[in-house]
Structures are given as structure tokens and as C-alpha cells.
C-alpha positions in Angstrom: 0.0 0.0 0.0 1.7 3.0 -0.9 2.3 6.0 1.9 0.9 9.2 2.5 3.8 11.1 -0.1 3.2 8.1 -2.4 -0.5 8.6 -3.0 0.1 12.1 -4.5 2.2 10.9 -7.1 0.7 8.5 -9.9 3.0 5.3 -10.6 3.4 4.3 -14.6 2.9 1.1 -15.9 5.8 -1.3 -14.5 6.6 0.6 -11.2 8.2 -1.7 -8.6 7.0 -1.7 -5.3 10.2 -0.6 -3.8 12.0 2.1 -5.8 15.2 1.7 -7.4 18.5 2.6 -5.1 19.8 6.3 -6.1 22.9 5.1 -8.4 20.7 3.5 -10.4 17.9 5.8 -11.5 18.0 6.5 -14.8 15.1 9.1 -17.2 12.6 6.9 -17.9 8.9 7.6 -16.6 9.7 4.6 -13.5 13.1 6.4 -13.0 11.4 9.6 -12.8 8.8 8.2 -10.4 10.9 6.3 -8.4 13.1 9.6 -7.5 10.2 11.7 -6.5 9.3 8.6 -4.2 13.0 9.1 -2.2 12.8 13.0 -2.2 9.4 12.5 -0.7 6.3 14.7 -0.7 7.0 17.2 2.4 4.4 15.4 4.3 5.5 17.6 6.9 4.3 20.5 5.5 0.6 19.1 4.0 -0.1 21.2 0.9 2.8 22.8 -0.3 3.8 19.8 -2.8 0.4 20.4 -3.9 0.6 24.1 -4.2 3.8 24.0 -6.1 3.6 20.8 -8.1 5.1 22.5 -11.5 8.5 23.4 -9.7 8.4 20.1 -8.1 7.6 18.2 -11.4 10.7 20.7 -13.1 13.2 19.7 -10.6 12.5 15.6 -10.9 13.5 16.4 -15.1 17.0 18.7 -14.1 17.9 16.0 -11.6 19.0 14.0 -14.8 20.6 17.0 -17.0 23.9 17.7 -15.2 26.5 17.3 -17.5 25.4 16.2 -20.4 26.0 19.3 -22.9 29.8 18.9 -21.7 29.9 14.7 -22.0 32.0 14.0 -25.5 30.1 11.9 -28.0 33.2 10.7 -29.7 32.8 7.2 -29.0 28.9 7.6 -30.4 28.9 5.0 -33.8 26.9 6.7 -37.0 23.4 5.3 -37.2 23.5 4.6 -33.7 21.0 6.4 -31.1 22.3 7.4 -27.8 22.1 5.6 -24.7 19.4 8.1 -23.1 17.0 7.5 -26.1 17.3 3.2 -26.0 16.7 3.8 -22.1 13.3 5.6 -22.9 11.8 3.6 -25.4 13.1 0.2 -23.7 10.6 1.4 -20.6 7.5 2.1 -21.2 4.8 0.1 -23.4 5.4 -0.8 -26.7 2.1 0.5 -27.5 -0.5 3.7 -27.7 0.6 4.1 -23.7 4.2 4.5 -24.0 3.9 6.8 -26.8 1.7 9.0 -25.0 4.3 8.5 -22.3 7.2 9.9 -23.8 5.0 12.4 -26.2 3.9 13.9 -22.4 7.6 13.9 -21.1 9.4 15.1 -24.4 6.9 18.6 -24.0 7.8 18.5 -20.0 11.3 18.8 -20.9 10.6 21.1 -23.3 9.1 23.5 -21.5 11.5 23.0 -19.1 14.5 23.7 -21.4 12.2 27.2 -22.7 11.5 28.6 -19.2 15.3 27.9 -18.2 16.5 29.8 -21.5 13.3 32.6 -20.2 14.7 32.7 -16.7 18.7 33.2 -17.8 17.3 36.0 -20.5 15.2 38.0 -17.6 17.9 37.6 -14.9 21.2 38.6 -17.0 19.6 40.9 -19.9 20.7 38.5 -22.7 18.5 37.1 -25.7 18.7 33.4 -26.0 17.2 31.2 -29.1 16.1 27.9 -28.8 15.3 25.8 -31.7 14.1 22.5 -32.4 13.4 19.9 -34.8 12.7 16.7 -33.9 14.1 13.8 -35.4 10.9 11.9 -35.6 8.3 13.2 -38.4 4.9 12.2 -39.9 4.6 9.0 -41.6 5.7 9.3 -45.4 7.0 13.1 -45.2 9.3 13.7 -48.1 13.0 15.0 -47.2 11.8 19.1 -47.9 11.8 21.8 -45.7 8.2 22.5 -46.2 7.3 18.9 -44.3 9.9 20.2 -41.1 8.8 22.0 -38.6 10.8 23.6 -35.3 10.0 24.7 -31.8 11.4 27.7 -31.0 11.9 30.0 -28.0 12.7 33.8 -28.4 12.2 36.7 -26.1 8.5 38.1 -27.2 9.9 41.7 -26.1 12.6 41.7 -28.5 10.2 40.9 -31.8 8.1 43.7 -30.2 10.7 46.6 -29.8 13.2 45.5 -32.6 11.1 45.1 -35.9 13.9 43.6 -37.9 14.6 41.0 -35.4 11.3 38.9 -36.9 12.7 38.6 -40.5 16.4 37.5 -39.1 14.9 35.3 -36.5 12.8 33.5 -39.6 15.8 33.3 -42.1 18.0 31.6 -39.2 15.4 29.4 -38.9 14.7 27.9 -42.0 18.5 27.7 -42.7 18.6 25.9 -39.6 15.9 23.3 -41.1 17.5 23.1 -44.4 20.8 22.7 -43.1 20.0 20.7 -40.1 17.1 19.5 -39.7 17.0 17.6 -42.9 20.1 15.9 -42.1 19.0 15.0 -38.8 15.7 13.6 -39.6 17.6 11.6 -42.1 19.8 10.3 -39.4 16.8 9.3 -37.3 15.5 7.2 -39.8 18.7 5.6 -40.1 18.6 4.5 -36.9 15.0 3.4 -36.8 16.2 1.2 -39.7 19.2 -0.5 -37.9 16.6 -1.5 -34.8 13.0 -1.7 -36.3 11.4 -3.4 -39.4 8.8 -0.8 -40.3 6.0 -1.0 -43.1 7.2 1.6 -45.6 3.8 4.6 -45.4 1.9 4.6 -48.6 1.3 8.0 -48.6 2.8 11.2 -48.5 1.1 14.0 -45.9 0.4 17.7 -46.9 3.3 20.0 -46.5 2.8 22.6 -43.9 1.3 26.0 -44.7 3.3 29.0 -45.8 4.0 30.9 -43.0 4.4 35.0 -42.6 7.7 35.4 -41.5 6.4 36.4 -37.5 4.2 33.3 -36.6 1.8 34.1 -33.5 3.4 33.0 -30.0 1.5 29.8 -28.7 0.2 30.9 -25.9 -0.3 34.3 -27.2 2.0 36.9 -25.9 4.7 34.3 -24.8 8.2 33.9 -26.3 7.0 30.1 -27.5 6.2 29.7 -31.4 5.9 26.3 -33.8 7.5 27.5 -37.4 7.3 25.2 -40.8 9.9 25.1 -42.9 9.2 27.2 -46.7 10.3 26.7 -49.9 13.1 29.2 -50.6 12.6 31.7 -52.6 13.1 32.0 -56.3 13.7 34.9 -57.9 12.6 35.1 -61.7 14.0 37.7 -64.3 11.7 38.1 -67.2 12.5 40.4 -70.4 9.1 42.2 -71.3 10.5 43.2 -74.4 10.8 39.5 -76.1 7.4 38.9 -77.0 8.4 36.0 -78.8 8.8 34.1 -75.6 6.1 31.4 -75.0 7.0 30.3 -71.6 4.9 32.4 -69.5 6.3 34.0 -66.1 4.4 31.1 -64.1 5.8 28.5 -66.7 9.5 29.9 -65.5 8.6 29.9 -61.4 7.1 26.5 -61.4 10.0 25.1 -63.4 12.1 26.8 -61.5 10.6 25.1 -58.2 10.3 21.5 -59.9 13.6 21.9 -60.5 14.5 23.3 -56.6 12.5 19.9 -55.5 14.9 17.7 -57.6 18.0 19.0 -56.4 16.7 18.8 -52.6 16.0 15.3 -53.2 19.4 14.5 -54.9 20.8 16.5 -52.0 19.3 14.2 -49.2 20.5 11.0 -51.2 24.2 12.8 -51.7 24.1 12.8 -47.8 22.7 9.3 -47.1 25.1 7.9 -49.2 28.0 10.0 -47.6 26.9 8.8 -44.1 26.5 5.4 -45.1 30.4 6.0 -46.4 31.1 7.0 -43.3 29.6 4.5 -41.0 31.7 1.6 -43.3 34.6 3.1 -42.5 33.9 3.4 -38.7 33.2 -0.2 -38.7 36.1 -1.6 -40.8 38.4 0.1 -38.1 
């Protein structure tokens, strides 16, 4: 029967009845759970774990950060995922459950990761930028920008007072998910490949929408906002005095695009063959 700090906390699916010793907790929803049942509750005090469950909650995630940003990844083999990610996905359900599991504590951490980035801008007066893609996108997206998107945290105040922030915010952005995310979404599914037999998705989802280049904070007024990666532009010089030219000025852009599409995708397989080069020569050393 669990105790009085115990009942406030909900167990997930496979929790022991005795939680794991310190050394060996590791971030996993039971490792998670299992931590908050050592620290406790503060039964002594009857309501302030309940008053200030969000900062309790925020401190159970940081318990696992320290040091990880200044670990080396040397030793990490390509196609391979790190340790922290098997350690996840190894505990909790291989099913509906566990995805909601680790869909709930991938936007915990998230919004951990914002407000720490909102707390070090507010305290010291700098500007901090945050973005993320995730390696993990919907079933049968084609290797574009325009199927990416990225979380992003930037001080509100700064779109607000400096106009021309918003357009350099967006172009750093979308170079980020050309650049970036692409590559790492390729990754990803590398890795997927080396663990998992998948069925191969039939078909392809919509791209995102175009986006204007400020997108509305989510909440509104916050410094949070979700932006999709865009086509880049294409620039298309006409001469208005040959009027024997038959292709029209639409003719040019959407050739012009095709032809952007074909060189993205040749791009992605350029890379996927280079990483494949260099995984065979990691493993014949």
C-alpha cells in the first residue's frame, strides 16, 4: 500500500514496489517516479507539494541534466542512437501508452528547457534562441523543408521593440531546417532502420502551410512559437520586351521550383550515401 507522499504521485505502468536505489535511477517515466518517491512529498508541511507541483515536477527532469552538454560523443557510432533514447523507449509500453508516455515527457522537458532559456534572458539581460526539430516526423514526409517544422523559443519583447529582429529570427530558422534539420531527420530514420522493421507509409502527408515570416506566440503573448519550414525563394528575371517568348512567367517559377525539388532530393540522397560512407569506415576500423 503506498504511503501518504506516495499517494500524490501517480506510478506508470511497470513501477516496482520498492523504488530503485539512487545510483541506479536513470530518465525513464519509473526512473522519474521512483526519484520523487526518495525526495518525498514534504508530508511535513501538508499542501505545499500540492501548491507547487510544476516546480516540483521541473526539478524531478534537471535532476537527470547535469552534465550532459559537456559529456563527449566521440565514441557515439553513425546510425546509432544514444544511450538516453534506448533507455526511454526500452521502458515504457510498446504500445499507444508508451507513446503518449514519452510524447507527455518530451513537452515536459521542453518546456523545461524554454523557461530555463526565459529565466537566464530575464535575470542577465541577454537574448537566447532555442530551436528544435525533432528527429521523428509524420509518416511518409518527403525529405523538404516544407514537411519540417521547429520549436522555438525567443524573447517576445525583442520581436516587439526590434522590428527587424522577426525577418532575421525567420531566415535563421529555415537555414537551420535546411541545413539541419533535414540531415537529422535523415539520421533518425537511419537509426530506426538499424533496430526496427517498419512497413514503408503509402502515402505522403500535406506540406505545412506558408507561414508569414512572424508566426503568433503559442500561448499568445509568450516567447513560445511552432515555425514550418518554406520553400526558398526563387527569384525570376523576365524580359518584357521579347514577346516571342512562350513560356509564361508562371511557366518559369514552377520550373524553377520543380527543378529546386529535384535538387533537394538529390541532395538528401548525396548525404545518405556520404553517411552510409562514413559509418563503413567506422566499422572496418
Amino acid at each position: 500500500m503506498a504511503n501518504s507522499s506516495e499517494a500524490l504521485i501517480t506510478p506508470p505502468p511497470n513501477a516496482g514496489q520498492v523504488p530503485a536505489v539512487w545510483g541506479s535511477l536513470l530518465f525513464h517515466p519509473v526512473g522519474i517516479y521512483d526519484l520523487q518517491r526518495h525526495l518525498g512529498t514534504l508530508s511535513s508541511e501538508p499542501g505545499i507539494f500540492t501548491a507547487f507541483r510544476d516546480q516540483f515536477d521541473y526539478a524531478d527532469l534537471a535532476w537527470f541534466a547535469p552534465g550532459l552538454a559537456k559529456s563527449s560523443l566521440d565514441s557515439l557510432p553513425p546510425y546509432k542512437f544514444y544511450s538516453e533514447y534506448l533507455i526511454l523507449r526500452e521502458n515504457v509500453p510498446w504500445n499507444a501508452q508508451g507513446t503518449d508516455l514519452r510524447s507527455t515527457l518530451r513537452k515536459c522537458l521542453q518546456e523545461l528547457l524554454f523557461d530555463t532559456a526565459a529565466l537566464l534572458d530575464r535575470t542577465f539581460g541577454g537574448t537566447t534562441l532555442i530551436v528544435h526539430v525533432e528527429g521523428g516526423t509524420r509518416p511518409g514526409s518527403l525529405k523538404q523543408p516544407e514537411y519540417v517544422k521547429a520549436d522555438v523559443y525567443f524573447p517576445n519583447h525583442m520581436i516587439r521593440k526590434v522590428p527587424h529582429t522577426s525577418k532575421a529570427v525567420f531566415d535563421i530558422i529555415q537555414r537551420f531546417i535546411r541545413d539541419i534539420g533535414d540531415p537529422t531527420i535523415v539520421r533518425f530514420e537511419k537509426c530506426v532502420e538499424k533496430l526496427w522493421k517498419l512497413s514503408k507509409p503509402t502515402a505522403t502527408p500535406p506540406p505545412y502551410p506558408a507561414q508569414h515570416a512572424h508566426p503568433s506566440a503559442s500561448p499568445p503573448g509568450s516567447s513560445i512559437f511552432t515555425y514550418y519550414g518554406q520553400r526558398q525563394s526563387v527569384i525570376v528575371l523576365s524580359d518584357s520586351d521579347d514577346n516571342d517568348e512562350d513560356t509564361t512567367l508562371s511557366d518559369q517559377l514552377s520550373a524553377c521550383l520543380k527543378k529546386q525539388s529535384e535538387l533537394n532530393t538529390e541532395l538528401c540522397q548525396v548525404q545518405e550515401i556520404l553517411q552510409q560512407t562514413e559509418g563503413a569506415l567506422a566499422n572496418s576500423q
